[in-house]
LUMVEX-526616 format. One line per 2 residues: number of its first residue (from 1); their letters; for each residue z, x, y of N, C-alpha, C. Coordinates in steps of 0.2 Angstrom, whole numbers, plus 5000, padded with zeros to 4 digits. Example, Ala and Ser with C-alpha at 12.3 -4.5 7.8 and 13.67 -1.06 7.14 Angstrom:
<pts>
1> AS> 5039,5066,4972,5039,5062,4978,5039,5066,4984 | 5035,5064,4989,5036,5068,4995,5039,5064,5000
</pts>
This chain:
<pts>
1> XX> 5530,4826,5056,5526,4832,5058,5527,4836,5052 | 5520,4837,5051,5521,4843,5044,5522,4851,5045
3> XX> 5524,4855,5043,5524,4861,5043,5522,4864,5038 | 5521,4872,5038,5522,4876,5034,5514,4876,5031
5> XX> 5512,4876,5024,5506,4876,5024,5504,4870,5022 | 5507,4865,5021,5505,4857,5024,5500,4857,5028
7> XX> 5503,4860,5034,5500,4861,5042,5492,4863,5040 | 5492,4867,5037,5486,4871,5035,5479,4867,5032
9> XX> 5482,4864,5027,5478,4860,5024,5471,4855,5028 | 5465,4857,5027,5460,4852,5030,5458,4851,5024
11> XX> 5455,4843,5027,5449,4841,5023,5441,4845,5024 | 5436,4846,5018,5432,4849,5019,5428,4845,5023
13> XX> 5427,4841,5022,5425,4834,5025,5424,4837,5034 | 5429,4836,5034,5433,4836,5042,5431,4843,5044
15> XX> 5430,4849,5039,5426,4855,5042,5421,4855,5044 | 5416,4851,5039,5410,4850,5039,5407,4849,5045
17> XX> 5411,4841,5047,5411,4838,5052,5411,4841,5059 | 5415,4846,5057,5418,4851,5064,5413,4854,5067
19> XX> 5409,4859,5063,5404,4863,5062,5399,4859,5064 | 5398,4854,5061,5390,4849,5063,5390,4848,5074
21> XX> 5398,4848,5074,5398,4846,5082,5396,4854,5087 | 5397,4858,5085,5399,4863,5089,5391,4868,5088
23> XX> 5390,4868,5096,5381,4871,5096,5381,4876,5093 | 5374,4877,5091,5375,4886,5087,5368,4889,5093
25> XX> 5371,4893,5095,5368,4898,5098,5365,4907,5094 | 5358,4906,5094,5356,4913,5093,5355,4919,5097
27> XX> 5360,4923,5094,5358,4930,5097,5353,4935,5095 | 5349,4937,5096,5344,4941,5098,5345,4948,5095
29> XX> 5352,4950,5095,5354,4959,5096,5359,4958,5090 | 5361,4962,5088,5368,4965,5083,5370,4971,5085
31> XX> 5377,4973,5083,5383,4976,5087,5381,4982,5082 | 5384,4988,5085,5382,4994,5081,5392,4993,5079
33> XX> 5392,4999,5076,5399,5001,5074,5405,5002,5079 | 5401,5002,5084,5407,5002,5092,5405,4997,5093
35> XX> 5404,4991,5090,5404,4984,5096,5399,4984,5103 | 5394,4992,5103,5389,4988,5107,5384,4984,5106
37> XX> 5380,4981,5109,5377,4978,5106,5367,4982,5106 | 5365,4979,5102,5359,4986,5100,5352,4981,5099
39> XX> 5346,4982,5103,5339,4975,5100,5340,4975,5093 | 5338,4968,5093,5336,4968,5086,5329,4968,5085
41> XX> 5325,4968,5079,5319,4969,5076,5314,4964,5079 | 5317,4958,5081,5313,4951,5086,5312,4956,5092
43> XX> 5317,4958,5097,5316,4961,5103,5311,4970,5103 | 5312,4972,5098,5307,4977,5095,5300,4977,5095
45> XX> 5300,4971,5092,5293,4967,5090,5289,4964,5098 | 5293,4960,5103,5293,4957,5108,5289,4965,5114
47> XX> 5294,4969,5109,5294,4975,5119,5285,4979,5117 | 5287,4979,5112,5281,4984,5108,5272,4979,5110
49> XX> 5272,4971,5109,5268,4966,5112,5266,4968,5119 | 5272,4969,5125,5270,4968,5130,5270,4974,5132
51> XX> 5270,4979,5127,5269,4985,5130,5259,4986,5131 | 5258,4984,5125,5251,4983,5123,5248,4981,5126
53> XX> 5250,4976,5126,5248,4969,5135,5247,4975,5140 | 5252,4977,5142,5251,4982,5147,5246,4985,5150
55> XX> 5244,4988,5143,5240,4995,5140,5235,4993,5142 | 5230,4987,5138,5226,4985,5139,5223,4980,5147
57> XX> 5229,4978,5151,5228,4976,5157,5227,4983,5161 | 5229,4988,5160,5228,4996,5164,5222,4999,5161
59> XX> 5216,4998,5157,5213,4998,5155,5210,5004,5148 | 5220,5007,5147,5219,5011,5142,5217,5009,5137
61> XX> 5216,5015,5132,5211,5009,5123,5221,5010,5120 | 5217,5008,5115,5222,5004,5112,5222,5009,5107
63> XX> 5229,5013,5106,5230,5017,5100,5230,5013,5092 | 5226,5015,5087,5227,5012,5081,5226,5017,5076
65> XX> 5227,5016,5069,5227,5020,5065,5218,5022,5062 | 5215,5018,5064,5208,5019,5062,5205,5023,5067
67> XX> 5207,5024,5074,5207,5029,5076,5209,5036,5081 | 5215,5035,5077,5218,5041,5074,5215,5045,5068
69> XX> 5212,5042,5065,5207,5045,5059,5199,5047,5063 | 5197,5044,5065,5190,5046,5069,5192,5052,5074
71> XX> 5197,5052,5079,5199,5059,5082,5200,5065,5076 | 5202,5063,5068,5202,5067,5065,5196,5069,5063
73> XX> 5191,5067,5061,5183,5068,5061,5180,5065,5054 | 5176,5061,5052,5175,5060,5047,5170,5065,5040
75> XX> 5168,5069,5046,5167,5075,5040,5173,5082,5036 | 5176,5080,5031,5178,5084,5029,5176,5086,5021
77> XX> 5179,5093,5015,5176,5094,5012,5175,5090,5007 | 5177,5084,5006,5173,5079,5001,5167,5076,5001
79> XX> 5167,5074,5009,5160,5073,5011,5156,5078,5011 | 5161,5083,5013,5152,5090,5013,5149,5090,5006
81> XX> 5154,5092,5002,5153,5092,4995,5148,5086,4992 | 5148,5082,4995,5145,5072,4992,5139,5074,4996
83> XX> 5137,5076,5001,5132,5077,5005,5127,5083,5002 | 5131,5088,5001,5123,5091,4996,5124,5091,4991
85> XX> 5128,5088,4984,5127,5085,4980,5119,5080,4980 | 5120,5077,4984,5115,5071,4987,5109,5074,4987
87> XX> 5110,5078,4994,5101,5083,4994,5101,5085,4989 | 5101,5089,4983,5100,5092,4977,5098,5088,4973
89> XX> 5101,5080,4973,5099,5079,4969,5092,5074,4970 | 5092,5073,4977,5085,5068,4981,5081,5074,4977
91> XX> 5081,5081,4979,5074,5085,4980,5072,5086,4972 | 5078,5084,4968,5075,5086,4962,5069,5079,4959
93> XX> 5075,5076,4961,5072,5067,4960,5063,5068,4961 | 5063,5069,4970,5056,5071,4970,5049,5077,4967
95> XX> 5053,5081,4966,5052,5087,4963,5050,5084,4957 | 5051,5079,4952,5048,5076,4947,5044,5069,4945
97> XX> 5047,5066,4953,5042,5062,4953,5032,5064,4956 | 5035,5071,4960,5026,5075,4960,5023,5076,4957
99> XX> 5027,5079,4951,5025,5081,4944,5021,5076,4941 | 5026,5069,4940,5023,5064,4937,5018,5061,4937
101> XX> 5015,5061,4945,5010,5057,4949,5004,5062,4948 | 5006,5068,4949,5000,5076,4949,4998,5073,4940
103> XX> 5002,5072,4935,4998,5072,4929,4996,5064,4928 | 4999,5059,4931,4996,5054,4930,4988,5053,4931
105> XX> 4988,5056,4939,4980,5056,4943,4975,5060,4938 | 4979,5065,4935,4974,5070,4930,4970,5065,4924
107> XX> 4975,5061,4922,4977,5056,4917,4970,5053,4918 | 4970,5049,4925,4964,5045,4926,4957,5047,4926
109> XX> 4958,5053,4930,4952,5055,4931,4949,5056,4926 | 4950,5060,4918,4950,5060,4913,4946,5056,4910
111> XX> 4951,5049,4910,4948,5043,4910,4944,5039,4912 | 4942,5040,4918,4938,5038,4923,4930,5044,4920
113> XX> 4932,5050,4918,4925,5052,4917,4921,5053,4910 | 4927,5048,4907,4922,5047,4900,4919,5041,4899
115> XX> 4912,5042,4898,4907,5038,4897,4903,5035,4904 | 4905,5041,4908,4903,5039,4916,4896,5044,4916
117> XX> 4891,5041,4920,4884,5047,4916,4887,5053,4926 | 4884,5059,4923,4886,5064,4927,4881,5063,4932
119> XX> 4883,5060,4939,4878,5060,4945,4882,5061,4950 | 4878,5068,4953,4878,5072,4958,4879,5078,4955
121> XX> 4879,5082,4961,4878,5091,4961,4875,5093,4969 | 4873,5101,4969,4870,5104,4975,4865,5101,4976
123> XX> 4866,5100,4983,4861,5100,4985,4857,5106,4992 | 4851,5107,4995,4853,5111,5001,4847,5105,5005
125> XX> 4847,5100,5009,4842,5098,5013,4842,5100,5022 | 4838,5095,5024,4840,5095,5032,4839,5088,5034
127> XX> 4845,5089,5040,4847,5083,5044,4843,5080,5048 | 4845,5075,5050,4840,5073,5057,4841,5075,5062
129> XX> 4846,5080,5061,4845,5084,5066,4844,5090,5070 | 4841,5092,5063,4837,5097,5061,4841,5104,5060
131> XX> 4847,5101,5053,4852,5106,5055,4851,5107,5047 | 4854,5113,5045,4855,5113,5037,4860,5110,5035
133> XX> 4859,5106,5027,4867,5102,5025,4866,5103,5018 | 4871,5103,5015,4873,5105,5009,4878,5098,5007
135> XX> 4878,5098,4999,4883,5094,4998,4890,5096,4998 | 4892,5101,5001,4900,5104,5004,4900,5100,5009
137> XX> 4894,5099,5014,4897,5097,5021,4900,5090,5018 | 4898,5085,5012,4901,5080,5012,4908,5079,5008
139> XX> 4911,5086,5006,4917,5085,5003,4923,5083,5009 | 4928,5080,5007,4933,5078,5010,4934,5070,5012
141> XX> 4927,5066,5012,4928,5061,5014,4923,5057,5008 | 4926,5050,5009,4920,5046,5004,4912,5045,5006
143> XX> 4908,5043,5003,4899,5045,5004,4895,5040,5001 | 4894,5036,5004,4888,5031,5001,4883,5033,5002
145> XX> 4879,5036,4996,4871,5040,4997,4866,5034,4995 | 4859,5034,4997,4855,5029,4996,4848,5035,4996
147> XX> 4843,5034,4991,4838,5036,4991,4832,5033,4993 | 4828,5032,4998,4820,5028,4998,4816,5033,5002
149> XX> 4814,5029,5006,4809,5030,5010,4806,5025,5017 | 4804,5030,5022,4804,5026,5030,4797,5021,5030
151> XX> 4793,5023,5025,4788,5016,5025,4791,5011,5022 | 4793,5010,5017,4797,5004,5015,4798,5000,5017
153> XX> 4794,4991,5016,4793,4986,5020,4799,4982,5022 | 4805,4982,5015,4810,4977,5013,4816,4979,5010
155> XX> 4815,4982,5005,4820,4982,5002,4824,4990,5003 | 4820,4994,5005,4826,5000,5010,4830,4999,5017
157> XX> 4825,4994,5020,4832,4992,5024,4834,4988,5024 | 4834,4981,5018,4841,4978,5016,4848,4982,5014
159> XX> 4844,4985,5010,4849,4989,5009,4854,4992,5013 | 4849,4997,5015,4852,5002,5021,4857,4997,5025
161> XX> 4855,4993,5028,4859,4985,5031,4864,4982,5028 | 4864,4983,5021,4871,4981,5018,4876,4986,5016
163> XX> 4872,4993,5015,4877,4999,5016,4880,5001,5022 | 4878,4999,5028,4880,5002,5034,4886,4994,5036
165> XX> 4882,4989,5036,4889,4984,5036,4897,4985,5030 | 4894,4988,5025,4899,4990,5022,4906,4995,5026
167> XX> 4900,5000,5028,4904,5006,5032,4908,5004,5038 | 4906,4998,5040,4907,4998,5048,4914,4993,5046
169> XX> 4914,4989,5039,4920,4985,5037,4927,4988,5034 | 4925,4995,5033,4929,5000,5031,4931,5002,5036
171> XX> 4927,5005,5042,4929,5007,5047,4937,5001,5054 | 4933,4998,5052,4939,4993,5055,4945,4993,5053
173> XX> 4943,4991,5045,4950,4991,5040,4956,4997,5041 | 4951,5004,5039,4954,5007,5036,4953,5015,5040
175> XX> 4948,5015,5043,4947,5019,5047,4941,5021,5047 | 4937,5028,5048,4931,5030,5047,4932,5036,5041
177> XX> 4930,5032,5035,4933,5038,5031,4926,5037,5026 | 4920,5035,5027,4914,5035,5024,4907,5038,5027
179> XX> 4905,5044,5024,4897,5045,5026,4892,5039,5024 | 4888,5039,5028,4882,5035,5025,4879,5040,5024
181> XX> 4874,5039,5017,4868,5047,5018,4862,5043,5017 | 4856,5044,5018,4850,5042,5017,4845,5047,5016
183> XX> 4843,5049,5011,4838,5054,5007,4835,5051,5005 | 4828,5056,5009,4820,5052,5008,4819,5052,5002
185> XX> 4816,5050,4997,4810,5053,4992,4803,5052,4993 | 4801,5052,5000,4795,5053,5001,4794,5061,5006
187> XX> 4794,5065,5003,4795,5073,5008,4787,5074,5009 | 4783,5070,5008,4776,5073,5012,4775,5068,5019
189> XX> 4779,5063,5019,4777,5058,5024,4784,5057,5029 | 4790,5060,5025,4796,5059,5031,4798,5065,5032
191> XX> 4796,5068,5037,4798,5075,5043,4803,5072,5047 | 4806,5076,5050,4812,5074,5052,4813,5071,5058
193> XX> 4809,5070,5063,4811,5068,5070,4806,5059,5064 | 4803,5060,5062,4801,5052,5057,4809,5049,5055
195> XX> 4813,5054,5053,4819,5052,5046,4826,5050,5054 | 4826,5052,5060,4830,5053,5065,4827,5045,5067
197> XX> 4822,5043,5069,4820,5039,5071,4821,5033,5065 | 4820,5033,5061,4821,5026,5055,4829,5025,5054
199> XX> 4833,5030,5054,4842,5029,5052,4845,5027,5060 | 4843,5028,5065,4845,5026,5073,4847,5016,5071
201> XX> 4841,5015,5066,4842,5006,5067,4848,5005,5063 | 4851,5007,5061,4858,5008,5056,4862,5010,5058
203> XX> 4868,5014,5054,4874,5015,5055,4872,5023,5061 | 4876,5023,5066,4877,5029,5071,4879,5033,5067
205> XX> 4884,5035,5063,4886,5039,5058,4882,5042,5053 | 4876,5037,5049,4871,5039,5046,4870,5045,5047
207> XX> 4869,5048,5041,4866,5058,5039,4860,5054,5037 | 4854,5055,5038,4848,5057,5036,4846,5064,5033
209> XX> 4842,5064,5029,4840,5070,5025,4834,5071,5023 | 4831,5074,5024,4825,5077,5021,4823,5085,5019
211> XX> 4818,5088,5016,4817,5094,5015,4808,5095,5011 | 4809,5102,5010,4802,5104,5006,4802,5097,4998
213> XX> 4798,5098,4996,4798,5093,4990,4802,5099,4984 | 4804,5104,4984,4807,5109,4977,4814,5105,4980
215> XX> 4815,5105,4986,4823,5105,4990,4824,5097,4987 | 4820,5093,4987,4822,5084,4988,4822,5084,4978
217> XX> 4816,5087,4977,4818,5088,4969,4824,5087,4965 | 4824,5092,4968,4834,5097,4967,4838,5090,4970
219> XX> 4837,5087,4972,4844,5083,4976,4842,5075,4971 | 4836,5074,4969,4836,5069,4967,4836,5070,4958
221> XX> 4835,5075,4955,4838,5075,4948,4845,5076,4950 | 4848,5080,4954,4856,5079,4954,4857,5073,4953
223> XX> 4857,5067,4957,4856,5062,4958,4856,5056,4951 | 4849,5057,4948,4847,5054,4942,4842,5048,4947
225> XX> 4838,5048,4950,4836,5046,4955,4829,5047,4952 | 4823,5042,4951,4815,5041,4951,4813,5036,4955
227> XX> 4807,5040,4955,4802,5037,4962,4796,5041,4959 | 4791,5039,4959,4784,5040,4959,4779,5038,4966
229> XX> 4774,5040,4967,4770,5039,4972,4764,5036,4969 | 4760,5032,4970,4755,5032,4965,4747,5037,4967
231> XX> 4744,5037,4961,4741,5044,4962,4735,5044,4966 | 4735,5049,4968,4729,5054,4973,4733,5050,4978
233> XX> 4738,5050,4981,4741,5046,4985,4740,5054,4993 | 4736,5051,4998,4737,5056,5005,4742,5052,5010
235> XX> 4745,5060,5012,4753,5056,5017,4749,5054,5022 | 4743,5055,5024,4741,5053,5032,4739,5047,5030
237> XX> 4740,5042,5024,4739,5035,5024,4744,5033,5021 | 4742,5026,5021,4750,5021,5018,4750,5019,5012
239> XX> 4753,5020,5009,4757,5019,5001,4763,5016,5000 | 4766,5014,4994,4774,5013,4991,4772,5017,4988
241> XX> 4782,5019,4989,4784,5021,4984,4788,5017,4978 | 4788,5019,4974,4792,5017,4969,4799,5020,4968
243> XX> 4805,5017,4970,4809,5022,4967,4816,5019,4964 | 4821,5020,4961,4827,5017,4961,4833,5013,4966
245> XX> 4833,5006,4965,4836,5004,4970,4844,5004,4969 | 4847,5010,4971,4854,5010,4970,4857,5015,4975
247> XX> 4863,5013,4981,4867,5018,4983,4875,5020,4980 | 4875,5026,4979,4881,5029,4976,4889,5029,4981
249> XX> 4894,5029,4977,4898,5031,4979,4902,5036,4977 | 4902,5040,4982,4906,5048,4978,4912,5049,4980
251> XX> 4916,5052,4979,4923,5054,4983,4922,5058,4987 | 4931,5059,4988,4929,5066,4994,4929,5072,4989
253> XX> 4930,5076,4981,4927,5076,4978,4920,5080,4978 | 4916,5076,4979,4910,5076,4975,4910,5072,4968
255> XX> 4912,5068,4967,4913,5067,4962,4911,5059,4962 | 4905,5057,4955,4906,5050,4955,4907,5045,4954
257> XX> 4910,5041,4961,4915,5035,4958,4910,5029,4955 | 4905,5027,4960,4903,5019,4957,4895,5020,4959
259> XX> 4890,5016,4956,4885,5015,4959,4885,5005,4962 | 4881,5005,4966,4879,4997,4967,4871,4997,4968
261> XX> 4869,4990,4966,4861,4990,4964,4861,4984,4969 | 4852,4982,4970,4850,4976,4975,4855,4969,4975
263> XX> 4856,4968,4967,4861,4963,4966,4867,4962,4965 | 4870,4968,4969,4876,4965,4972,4877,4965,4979
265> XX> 4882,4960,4978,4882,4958,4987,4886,4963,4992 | 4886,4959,4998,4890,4968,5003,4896,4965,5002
267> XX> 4899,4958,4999,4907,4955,4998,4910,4960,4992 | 4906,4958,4987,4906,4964,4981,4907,4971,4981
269> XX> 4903,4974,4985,4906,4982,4986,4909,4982,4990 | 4909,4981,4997,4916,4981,4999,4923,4979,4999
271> XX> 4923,4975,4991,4930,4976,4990,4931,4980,4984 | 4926,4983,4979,4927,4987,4977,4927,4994,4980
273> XX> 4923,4995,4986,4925,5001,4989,4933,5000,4994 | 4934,4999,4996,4940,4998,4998,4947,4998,4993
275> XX> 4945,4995,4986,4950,4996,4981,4951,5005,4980 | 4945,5006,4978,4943,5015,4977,4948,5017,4982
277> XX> 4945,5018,4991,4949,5020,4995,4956,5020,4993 | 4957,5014,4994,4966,5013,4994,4971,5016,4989
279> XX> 4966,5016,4983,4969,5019,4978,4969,5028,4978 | 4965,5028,4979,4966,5036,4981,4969,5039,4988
281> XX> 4971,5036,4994,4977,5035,5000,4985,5035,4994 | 4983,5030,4989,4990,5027,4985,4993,5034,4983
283> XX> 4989,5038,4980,4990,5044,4977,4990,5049,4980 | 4991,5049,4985,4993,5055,4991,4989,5060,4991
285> XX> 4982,5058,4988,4977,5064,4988,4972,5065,4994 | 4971,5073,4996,4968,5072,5004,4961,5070,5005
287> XX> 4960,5069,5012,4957,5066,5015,4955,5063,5023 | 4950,5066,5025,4950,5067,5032,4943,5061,5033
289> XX> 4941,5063,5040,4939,5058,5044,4931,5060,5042 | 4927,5056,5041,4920,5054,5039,4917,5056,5046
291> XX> 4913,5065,5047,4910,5063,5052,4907,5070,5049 | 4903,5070,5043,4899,5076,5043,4892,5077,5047
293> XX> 4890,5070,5049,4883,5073,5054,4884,5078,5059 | 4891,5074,5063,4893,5077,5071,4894,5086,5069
295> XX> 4897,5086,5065,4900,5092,5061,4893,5098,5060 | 4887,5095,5058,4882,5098,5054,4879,5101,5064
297> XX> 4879,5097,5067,4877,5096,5075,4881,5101,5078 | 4887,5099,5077,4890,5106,5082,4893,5112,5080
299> XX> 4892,5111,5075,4898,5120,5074,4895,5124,5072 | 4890,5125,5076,4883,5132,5077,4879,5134,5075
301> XX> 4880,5131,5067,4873,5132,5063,4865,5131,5065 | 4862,5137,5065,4855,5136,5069,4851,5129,5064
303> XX> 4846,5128,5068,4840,5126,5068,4838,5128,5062 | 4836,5123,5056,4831,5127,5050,4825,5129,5053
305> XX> 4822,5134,5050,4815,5140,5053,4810,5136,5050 | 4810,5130,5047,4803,5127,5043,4801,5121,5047
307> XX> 4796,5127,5051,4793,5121,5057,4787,5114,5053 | 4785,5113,5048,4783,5109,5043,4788,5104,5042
309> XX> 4794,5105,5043,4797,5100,5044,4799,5095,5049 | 4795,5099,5055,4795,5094,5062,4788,5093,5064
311> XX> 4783,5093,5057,4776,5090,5061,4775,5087,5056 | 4769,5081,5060,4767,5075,5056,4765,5079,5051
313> XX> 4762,5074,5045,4759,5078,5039,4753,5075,5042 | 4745,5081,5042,4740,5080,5043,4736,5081,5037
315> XX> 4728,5078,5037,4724,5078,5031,4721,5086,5032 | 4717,5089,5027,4714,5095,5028,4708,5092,5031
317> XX> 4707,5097,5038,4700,5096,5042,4694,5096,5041 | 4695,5103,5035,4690,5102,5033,4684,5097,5029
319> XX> 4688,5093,5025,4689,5088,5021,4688,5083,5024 | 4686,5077,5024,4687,5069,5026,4694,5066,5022
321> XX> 4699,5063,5027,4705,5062,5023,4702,5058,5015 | 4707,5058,5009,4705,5055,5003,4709,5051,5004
323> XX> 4703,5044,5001,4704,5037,5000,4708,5038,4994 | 4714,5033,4993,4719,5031,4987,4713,5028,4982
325> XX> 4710,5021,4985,4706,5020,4980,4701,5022,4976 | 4700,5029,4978,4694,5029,4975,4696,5034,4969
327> XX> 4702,5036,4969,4705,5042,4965,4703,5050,4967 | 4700,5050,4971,4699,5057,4973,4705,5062,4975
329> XX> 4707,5068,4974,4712,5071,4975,4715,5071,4981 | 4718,5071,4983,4722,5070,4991,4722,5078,4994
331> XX> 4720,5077,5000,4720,5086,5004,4727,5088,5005 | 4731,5084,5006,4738,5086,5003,4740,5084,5000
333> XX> 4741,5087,4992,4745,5079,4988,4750,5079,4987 | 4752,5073,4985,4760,5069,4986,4762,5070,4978
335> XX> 4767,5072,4976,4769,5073,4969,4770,5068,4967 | 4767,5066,4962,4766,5058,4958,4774,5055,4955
337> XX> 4778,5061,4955,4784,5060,4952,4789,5065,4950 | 4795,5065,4953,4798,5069,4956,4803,5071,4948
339> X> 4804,5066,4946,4808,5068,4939,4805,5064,4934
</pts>
């Protein structure tokens, strides 16, 4: 038997071993400084879980730090301060981009009117509806003007037919933002319930126009517009006229944008009217709705007083009407040529 610290002596071996046999059990808590015992950080973790569980099964929200901050409100003074920093500097931004666009437009038009011949100006006729019109009533909207005449076998109402398809494809597209105008150059032979009656086969919107021959004068040198009648020509018999085959396109303005002749087609101008259009929309420049006829009709402007222009043209009675053929002067003559 050994004693003393003999006794004492183990192999490590033999401790090792010891230890290997003997279950190890985990405790969960640690002792405070009195030996009781206190959760540990596992059972913290655990009660903090199913307290949440809880929360969420009793259908309270669930507190988080993200919304601890939203009860605190997200506008404070860094934001205010970031917020009109912003608007000041949007407005200014804008403020120079109007500028920009106000002198670029100046830019074009400038461009646009050199080498361009000057057509248009005042006019004062009357409508078919026997109302006064001026070239004001046609400012705001765009205006395809056509100059002829109601005896015209062919080629004024080709035309008139591929201006009024024009209008009514613009209209679809883009709205009603075009006058049709029709201006006789025949003013001894189209009065006006004549000029009401010929533009009815066309576009509804059609302005027709006629007046004294000094008034169509005045409208057709504005213009740049010829026509001649051949000589000793009498209204109360049938003639051509001879005149230029072109309708205009003006802005809302007055101003002129394009002209188109017999040979071009109605695919051809209405994609260059509708470029015009568009590009004037582009440039934020104003522009209302195309309805100068209904306009000249209802906002109270009387009846023009020139009853000559509501009766046929008769021959002098005293006279026998004059024959074209023979060259004899006409009982009322027709002016050979207006410009």
């Amino acid at each position: 038997m050994t004693t003393g610290a003999a006794a004492l002596r183990v192999s490590p071996l033999a401790v090792a071993r010891g230890y290997a046999r003997v279950p190890y059990t985990f405790r969960a808590y640690s002792t405070d400084g009195k030996g009781q015992e206190k959760p540990s950080l596992t059972e913290k973790m655990k009660s903090a879980t199913e307290r949440l569980e809880n929360e969420a099964a009793a259908g309270q929200p669930r507190r988080t730090a993200a919304s601890s901050k939203q009860m605190m409100g997200p506008f404070n003074v860094p934001a205010a301060v970031l917020f009109i920093a912003t608007g000041v500097g949007l407005y200014f931004y804008f403020q120079r981009e109007k500028r920009r666009m106000d002198e670029r437009r100046m830019q074009q038009m400038q461009e646009q009117s050199v080498g361009r011949p000057m057509i248009g100006g005042p006019f004062s006729l009357v409508s078919s509806t026997g109302h006064p019109m001026t070239d004001e009533d046609l400012l705001g909207s765009f205006s395809l003007i056509y100059f002829g005449f109601t005896n015209c076998p062919d080629i004024c109402p080709e035309e008139l037919d591929k201006m009024s398809q024009v209008v009514d494809a613009v209209d679809h597209e883009l709205g009603p933002l075009i006058n049709p105008v029709f201006i006789t150059c025949d003013p001894a032979r189209d009065r006006v319930p004549l000029v009401a009656e010929y533009i009815a086969d066309f576009h509804p919107r059609m302005v027709g126009l006629t007046g004294s021959y000094d008034d169509v004068k005045k409208a057709c040198k504005a213009y740049r517009v010829y026509f001649s009648t051949p000589p000793g020509a009498d209204p109360t018999q049938d003639y051509l006229v001879d005149h230029s085959i072109f309708f205009y396109l003006m802005d809302p303005e007055g101003k002129f944008v394009d002209a188109f002749g017999k040979s071009t087609t109605k695919e051809e101008v209405l994609a260059k009217v509708r470029d015009y259009i568009k590009r004037w929309k582009a440039e934020g420049l104003p522009m209302r709705e195309a309805d100068a006829k209904q306009r000249a009709a209802s906002d109270g402007r009387p009846i023009t007083s020139n009853a000559e222009l509501f009766s046929a043209p008769e021959a002098n009675p005293s006279k026998p009407p004059a024959v074209v053929e023979s060259g004899a002067a006409p009982a009322q003559p027709v002016p050979q040529r207006l410009i």
